[in-house]
N, C-alpha and C positions, 0 to 999 in steps of 0.2 A: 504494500500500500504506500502511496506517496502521501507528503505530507508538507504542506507548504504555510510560510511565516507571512500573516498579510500586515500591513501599517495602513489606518483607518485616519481620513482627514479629520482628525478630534483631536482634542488638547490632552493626550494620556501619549505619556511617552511611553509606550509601550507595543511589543508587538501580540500578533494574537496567531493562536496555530488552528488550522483545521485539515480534513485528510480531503485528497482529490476523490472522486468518485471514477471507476474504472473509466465508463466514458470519456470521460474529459482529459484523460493521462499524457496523450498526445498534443493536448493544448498548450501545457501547463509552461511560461516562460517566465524568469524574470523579468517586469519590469509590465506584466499585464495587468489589467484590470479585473477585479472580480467581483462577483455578487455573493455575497454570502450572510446569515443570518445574525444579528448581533445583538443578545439579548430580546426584547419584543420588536425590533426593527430588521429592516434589510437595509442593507450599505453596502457603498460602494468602496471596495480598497484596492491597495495594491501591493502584487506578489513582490517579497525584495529575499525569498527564503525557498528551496526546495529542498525534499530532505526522504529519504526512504527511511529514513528510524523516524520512531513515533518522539515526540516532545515527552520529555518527565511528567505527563499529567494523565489520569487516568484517562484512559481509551475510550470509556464510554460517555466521557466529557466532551471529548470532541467532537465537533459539529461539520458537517460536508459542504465543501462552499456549494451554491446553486450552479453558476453559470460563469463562462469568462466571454467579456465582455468585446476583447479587440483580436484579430487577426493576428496584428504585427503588435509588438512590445511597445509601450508609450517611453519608456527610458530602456537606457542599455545597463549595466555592471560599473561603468564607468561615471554615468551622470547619475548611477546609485551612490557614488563615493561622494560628488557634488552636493546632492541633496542631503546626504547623512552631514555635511560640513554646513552645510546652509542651516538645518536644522539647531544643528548647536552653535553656531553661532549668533543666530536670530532669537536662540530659546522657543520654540516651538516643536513639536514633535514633528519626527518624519514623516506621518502622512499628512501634516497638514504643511509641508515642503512640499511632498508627492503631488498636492494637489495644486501647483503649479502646473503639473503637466498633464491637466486633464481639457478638454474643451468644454469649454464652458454650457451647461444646461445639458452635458450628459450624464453625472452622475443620479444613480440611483441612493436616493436618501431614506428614501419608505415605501413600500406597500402597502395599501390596505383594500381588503376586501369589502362592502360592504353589498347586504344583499337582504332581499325585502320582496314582501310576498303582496298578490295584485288587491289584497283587499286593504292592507294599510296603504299602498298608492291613492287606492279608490278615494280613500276618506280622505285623505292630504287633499288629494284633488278639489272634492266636493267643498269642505274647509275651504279653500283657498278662492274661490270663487263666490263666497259668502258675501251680498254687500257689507256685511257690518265687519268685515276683518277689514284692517287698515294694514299694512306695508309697513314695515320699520322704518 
């Protein structure tokens, strides 16, 4: 199983580990973009770690990223050493250096699902249509 070290554009200097799912094995590069789940959110970070031993943390803690996001690697190994140096010297954590090299209004910061059945629509509807309801 692979196992890859992702840096998340937040203020925690820290990084976070999750395991690749077999699909994805041949995607997997430094310097890509990922989806993956982050406590009740979805985020978008990026790879700076790959690793066929699991991290010192129990197994069943680790979580599967979802998806990766780019083709081609957004940074190289190289502008990985750039950004670790930008990082500490600006005081900010490395994915939020990382997030220098993203295009703007592509990352993924949340999902949510929300879903609802035709008879609470019906009523919102009906409701909303009331002369006596006023419009905030």
């Amino acid at each position: 199983m692979k196992f890859i070290e992702v840096a998340f554009p937040l203020p925690v200097d820290s990084l976070f580990s999750y395991a690749v799912p077999m699909d994805l094995y041949d995607e997997v590069e430094i310097g890509k973009r990922v989806v993956a789940p982050f406590g009740q959110r979805t985020l978008t970070g990026f790879i700076v770690s790959i690793s066929n031993n699991p991290p010192e943390t129990e197994l069943d803690k680790i979580k599967k990223i979802v998806r990766i996001l780019d083709k081609h690697p957004v940074f190289d190994e190289k502008k990985l050493k750039f950004f670790t140096w930008l990082s500490s010297y600006y005081l900010s954590s490395l994915g939020e250096a990382l997030k220098l090299t993203d295009p703007y209004g592509t990352s993924i910061q949340s999902e949510k699902q929300v879903f609802s059945d035709k008879e609470t629509v019906s009523k919102f509807i009906e409701n909303e249509k009331k002369p006596e309801h006023k419009p905030l």
